[in-house]
N, C-alpha and C positions, 0 to 999 in steps of 0.2 A: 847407387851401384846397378841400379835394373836398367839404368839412362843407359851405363857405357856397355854393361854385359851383352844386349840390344843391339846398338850400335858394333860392337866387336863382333858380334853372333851375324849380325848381316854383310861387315868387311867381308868376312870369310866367303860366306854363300857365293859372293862377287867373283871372287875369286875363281871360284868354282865354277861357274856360269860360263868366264870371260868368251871361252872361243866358239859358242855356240852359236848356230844360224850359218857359220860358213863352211862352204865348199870348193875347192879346188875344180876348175873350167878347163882345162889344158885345150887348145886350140880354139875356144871360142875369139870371134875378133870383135873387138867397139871402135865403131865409125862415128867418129862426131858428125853433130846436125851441124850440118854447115850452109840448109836452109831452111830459112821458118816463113811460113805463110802463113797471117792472121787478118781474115778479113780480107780488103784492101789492100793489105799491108803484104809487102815479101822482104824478108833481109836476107841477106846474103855474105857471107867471108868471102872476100877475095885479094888475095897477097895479104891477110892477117888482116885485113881492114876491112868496116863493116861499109855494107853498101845497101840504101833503103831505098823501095820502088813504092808509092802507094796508087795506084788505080794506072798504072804503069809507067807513070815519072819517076824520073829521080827527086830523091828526096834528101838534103844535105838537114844532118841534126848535130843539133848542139850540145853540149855539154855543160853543165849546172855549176859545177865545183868540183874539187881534189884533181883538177887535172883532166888528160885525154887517157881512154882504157888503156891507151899502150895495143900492142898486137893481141885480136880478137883468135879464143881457140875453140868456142865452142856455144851453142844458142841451145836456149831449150825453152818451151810452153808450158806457163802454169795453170793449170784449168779453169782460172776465172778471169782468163786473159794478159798477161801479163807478158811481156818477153822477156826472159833473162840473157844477159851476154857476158857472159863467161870471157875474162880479159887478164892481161898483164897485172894489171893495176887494182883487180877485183871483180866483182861482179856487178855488174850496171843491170838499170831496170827501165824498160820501155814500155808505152800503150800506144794501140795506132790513133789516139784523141791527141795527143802531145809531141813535140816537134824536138824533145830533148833529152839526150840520155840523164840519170840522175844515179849517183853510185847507191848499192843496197847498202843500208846503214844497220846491221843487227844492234842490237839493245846489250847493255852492259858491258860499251866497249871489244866489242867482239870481235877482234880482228880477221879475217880472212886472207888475204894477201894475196898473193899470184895462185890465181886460178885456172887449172887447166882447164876442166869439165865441170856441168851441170845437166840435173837432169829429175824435173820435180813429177813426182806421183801421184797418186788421186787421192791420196789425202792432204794435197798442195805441200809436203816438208818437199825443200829443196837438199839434195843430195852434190857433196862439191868434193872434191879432190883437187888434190896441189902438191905442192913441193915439199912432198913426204908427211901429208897433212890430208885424211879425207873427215867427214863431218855433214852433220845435216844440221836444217835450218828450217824451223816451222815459219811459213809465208803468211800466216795469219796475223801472229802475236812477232816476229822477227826474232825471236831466240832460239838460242839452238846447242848443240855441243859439238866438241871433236871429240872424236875417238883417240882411245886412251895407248898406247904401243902395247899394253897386253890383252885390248880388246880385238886385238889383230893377231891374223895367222902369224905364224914365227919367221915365217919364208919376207910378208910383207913391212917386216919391222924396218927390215933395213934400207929397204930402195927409197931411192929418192922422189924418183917422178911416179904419183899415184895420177889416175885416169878413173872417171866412174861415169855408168850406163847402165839403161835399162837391160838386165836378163833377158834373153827370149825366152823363157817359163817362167819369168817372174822374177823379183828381187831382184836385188843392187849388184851390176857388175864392175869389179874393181879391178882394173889393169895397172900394173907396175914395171915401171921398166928406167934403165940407168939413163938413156935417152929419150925422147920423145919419139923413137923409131924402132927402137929395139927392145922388143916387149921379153920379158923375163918371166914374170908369174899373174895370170888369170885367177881370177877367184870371185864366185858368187855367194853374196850376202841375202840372205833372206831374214827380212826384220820381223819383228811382232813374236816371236817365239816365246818369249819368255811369261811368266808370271804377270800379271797388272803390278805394277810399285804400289806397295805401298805407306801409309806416315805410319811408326812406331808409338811417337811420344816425342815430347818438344821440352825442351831446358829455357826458362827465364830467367836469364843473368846468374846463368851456372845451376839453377836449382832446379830439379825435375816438376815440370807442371800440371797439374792434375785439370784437363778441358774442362770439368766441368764447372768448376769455378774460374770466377772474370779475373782479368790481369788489370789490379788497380795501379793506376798513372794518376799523378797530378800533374795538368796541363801548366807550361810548355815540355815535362817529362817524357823520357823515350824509355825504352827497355832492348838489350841483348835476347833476340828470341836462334837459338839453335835448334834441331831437328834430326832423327833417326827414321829408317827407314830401310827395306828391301826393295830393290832394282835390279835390272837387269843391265853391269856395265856400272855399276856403283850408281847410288838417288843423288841425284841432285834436290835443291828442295828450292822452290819457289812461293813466292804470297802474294796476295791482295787485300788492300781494307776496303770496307764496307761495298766490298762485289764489282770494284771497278774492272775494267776490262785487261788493264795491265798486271799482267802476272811479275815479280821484281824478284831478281835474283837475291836469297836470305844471306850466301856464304859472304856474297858484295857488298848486305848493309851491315854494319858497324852497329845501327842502333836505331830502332822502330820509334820515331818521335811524330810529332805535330798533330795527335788526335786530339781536335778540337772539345771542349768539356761538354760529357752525354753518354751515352751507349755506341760501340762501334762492335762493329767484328772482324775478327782477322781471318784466313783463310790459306793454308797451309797445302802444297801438294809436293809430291814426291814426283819424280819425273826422270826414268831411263833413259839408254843412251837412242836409242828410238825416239825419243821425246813423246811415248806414251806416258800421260798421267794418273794420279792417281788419284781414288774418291778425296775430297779437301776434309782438311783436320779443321773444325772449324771453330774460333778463341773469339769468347767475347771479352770487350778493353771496356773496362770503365774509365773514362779520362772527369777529375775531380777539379771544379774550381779553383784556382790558387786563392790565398789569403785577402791576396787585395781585389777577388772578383766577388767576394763574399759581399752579399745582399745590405748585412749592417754595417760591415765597414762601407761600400761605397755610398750607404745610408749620407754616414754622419760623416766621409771627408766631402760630400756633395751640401750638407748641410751646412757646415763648416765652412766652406771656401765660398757659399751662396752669403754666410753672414759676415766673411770678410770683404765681399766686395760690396756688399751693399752697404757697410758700413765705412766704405772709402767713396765711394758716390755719396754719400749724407755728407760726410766731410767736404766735399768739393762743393755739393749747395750751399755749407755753409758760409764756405771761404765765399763765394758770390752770392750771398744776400739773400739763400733761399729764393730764387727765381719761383715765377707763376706755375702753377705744377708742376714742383718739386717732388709732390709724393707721388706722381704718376713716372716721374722721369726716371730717378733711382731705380727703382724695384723692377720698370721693363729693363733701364741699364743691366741691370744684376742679371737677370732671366739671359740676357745676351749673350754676356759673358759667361755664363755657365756654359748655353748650348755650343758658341765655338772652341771653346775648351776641349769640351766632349769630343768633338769633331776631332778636332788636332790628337785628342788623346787616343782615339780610337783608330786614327790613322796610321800615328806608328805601334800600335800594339797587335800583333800579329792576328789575334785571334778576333779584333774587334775590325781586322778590314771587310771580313764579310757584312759588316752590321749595314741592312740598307738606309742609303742618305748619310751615312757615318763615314766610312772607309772611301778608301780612293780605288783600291783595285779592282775593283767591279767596272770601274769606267777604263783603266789603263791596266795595260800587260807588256812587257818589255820582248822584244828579239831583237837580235842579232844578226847581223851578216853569215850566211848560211842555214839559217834557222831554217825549217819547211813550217807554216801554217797551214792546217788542219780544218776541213770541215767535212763532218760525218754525215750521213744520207741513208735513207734506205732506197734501194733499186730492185723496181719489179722488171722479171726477165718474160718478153713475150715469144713464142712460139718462131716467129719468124725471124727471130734475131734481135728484132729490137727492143727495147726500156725505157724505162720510165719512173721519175721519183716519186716514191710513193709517201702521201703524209704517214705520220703514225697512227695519228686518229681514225684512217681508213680500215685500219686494224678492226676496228670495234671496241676501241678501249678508250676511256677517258684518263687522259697522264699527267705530270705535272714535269714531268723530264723526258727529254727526246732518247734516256737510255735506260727505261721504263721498258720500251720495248723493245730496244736495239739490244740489249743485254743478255737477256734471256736466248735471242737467237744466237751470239756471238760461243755464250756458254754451253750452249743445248745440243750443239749437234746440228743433226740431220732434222730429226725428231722430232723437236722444236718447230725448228723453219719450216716441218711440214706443216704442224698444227696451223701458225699463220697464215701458210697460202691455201690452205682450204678454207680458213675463217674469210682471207678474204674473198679467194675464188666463190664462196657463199655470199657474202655482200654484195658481189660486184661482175655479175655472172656477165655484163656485158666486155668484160675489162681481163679475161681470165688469164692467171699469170702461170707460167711453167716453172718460175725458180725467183729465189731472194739473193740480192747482193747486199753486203753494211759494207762499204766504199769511206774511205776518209779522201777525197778529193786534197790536194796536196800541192800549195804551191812556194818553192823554191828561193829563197830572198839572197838576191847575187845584185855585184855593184852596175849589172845593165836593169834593174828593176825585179818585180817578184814575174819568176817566169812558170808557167804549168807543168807539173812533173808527175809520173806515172802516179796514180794511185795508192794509196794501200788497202789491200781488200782482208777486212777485218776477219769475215765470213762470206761464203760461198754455196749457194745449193741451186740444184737443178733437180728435177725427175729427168731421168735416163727415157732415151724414146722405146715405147715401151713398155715401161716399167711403173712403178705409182709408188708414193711413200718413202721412196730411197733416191740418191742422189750422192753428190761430192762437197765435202765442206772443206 
C-alpha cells in the first residue's frame, strides 16, 4: 500500500506542476539557422537542400541508410561539434572529419519523424519540434522524451506545426503556427525549474522492495523491477547494471535477466521531462548458481562421463589386441575427450561463452547490414583547436578496463573531468590540455562497405576561456 499511495501521491503533484516554466512571447520571431560554420566546414539550406563547402569547395555528401533527409528546415551546433540537420525525414548528424550524413538513431525506438527545428544548449540535450510534436533529446546517452499535451500551454495543444529556438534571455522558444508561415502563438519555455526527481521505492515482481537487502536470482533467471518517484512532467525511470554507461528504459524492459552468477548492482534513476536526473536508487542482485553449475554435481557428471569413456577406449584395446601402449593411450583418449566436450558444452551455454579458451564469443560478434561499430577513445582538447588521443594510463592510474576511466568521466559531470585534466595537466605539463572528449568513433555497415559516420560524443568538457574548473558536458 505505501508502493501505490507514493506513487498516487506523486501522479498528482505532476499534475500540479504540468504548466510551469512557460511564458506567453507575443511578438518575439524565430529565424531558423540556415547557416552553420564549423571549422572548415559551412552548410548552407538552399531551395530546402543542403549545400556543404569545406576550406571553400564544394562538398557532395552521402547518405548511410533510411533514405535522403527529404527537404532540410533547419541546422543547429552541438557544443562538442557536431552538426545537426533538422529534415523531412528526421534529424541527420554531421562532423567535418566525415563525408556523410548518418540519421540520429535515439535509443528505445524513439521515433522522431518530420522535424521542423533544432536547437541544442549547453548542456548538449537537443531541443526538436514537429508536427504537433516538441521534445528533447540528451546527445550524450541519445534518450530523451516528448512532452506530454498537458505539459503544454492550452493555447499550444492544438496546432499543428510546432517550431523551437533559442529565447533571447534564455530558454526554449516554441513557435506554433497552422502553416509554416502563419505564426499563431509564441511561447517561451524555461527548463530546470522544478524540484531534482527523485526514486521513491521499487516493486520486484509486484512486491515492494526494501534496497537494503540483494534481489536473489538464480541464473539464467530475470525479475520484473518497477519504480515510483516525483518529477517534474511525470519520472520516467531508467537503469544500468553493474555502472555501465548505458542508462535502459525500465517501463520498456519486461524483465531484468542475464546477470551472470556473483554479486552485481543495479542502478535506478528517475528522470523529468527536462531529462534532469535523479541521485541513483542503488539494488544489489545476487545471481545464484543453477543446479547443474553446482561444484559436486559437475564433480561427478565429469567423473562419470571421464569413466565411461575410458572405459569404451579399454574396450576398443581390447577388441585390437591391446596394442603397445595401451595404458598410455586410453587415459590421454579420455583426458581429450573430456576437454572437447567442455569446450562444445560451454559454447552453447550462455554463461560459459565468456570462459577464456572455452567459449566462442570472445573471438566472434555478429552485425548486421546497418549496424554502426563502435570504438571508444578518450580525446585531449588543446588550446589551439587541436587533439589528440590520450592513453588511459596517462591518467596516472593503473586499470584493467579502458572504462575504468572513461566511466567515472561519462558519470561525473564537469567535476570529474576536471579532476583528470589537472591530474594530467600535472603529469604532463609539456602536453597541457584545456578539455576531455569520450568519443565513440562510429563506423556505418551499408551494401557500398563500412563507411565513417559522425561520432557519438559520450562526454564533453572544456574550461570556458577565462574561466578554471567549469566548462560544458
Amino acid at each position: 500500500m505505501e508502493f501505490l499511495s507514493a506513487f498516487l501521491f506523486a501522479t498528482a503533484s505532476f499534475a500540479q506542476e504540468a504548466g510551469s516554466g512557460w511564458q506567453e512571447r507575443p511578438g518575439e520571431r524565430l529565424v531558423p539557422d540556415r547557416i552553420l560554420v564549423e571549422g572548415s566546414q559551412r552548410l548552407e539550406i538552399r531551395g530546402g537542400g543542403l549545400l556543404c563547402t569545406r576550406d571553400g569547395v564544394g562538398k557532395e555528401l552521402g547518405v548511410t541508410s533510411g533514405g535522403q533527409p527529404g527537404r532540410v528546415f533547419d541546422l543547429a551546433q552541438d557544443p562538442a561539434g557536431l552538426s545537426l540537420i533538422a529534415a523531412e525525414n528526421g534529424v541527420f548528424v554531421l562532423s567535418r572529419l566525415v563525408d556523410a550524413l548518418d540519421p540520429l538513431e535515439p535509443m528505445d525506438g524513439f521515433d522522431m519523424g518530420r522535424v521542423n527545428s533544432v536547437f541544442v544548449d549547453g548542456r548538449r540535450r537537443l531541443w526538436w519540434a514537429g508536427e504537433g510534436v516538441f521534445g528533447v533529446l540528451d546527445m550524450s546517452g541519445l534518450w530523451g522524451r516528448r512532452f506530454r499535451p498537458q505539459d503544454l500551454p492550452e493555447s499550444l495543444r492544438a496546432q499543428r506545426t510546432l517550431h523551437v529556438g533559442r529565447a533571447r534571455d534564455g530558454g526554449v522558444l516554441v513557435v506554433a503556427s497552422k502553416t509554416d508561415s502563419s505564426v499563431r502563438q509564441t511561447w517561451r519555455y524555461r527548463p530546470d525549474l522544478g524540484e531534482r526527481p527523485r526514486v521513491l521505492g521499487v516493486s520486484v515482481d509486484g512486491v515492494s522492495w526494501d534496497p537494503e537487502h540483494p534481489i536473489e536470482v538464480t541464473y539464467p533467471e530475470g525479475f520484473r523491477l518497477r519504480a515510483s518517484g516525483t518529477a517534474l512532467g511525470t519520472a520516467s525511470f531508467r537503469f544500468r547494471i553493474d555502472e555501465h554507461h548505458v542508462w535502459r528504459d525500465l517501463e520498456l524492459t519486461e524483465e531484468i535477466a542475464g546477470f551472470t552468477p556473483g554479486e552485481h548492482t543495479l542502478d535506478v534513476i528517475a528522470v523529468d521531462r527536462d531529462l534532469n536526473r535523479s541521485e541513483p536508487l542503488r539494488l544489489k542482485v545476487h545471481s545464484a548458481y543453477p543446479a547443474r553449475f553446482d561444484q559436486r554435481f559437475v564433480v561427478v557428471a565429469l567423473a562419470l562421463f571421464a569413466a565411461l569413456g575410458l572405459g569404451g577406449f579399454l574396450g576398443r584395446e581390447w577388441r585390437l589386441g591391446w596394442r603397445p601402449a595401451w595404458w598410455l593411450r586410453a587415459p590421454l583418449s579420455t583426458a581429450l575427450l573430456v576437454v572437447l566436450t567442455a569446450q562444445v558444452l560451454a559454447a552453447i551455454e550462455p554463461h560459459g561463452k565468456g570462459w577464456p579458451f572455452m567459449g566462442y564469443s570472445m573471438y566472434t560478434t555478429r552485425f548486421d547490414r546497418g549496424d554502426a561499430i563502435f570504438q571508444v577513445v578518450l580525446i585531449g582538447l588543446h588550446q589551439n583547436g587541436g587533439e589528440r588521443v590520450i592513453p588511459p594510463q596517462a591518467i596516472g592510474v593503473a586499470i584493467d578496463s579502458l572504462w575504468q576511466v572513461l566511466g567515472p568521466i561519462v558519470d561525473g559531470g564537469e567535476e570529474v573531468a576536471q579532476e583528470y585534466l589537472d591530474t594530467y595537466n600535472e603529469l604532463h605539463p609539456e602536453q597541457s590540455l584545456v578539455g576531455l572528449t569520450v568519443r565513440a568513433r562510429r563506423h556505418r555497415l551499408t551494401p557500398r562497405g563500412a563507411i565513417e559516420v559522425a561520432p557519438q560524443i559520450l562526454s564533453h568538457y572544456r574550461v570556458p576561456t577565462g574561466a578554471e574548473g567549469r566548462g560544458e558536458r
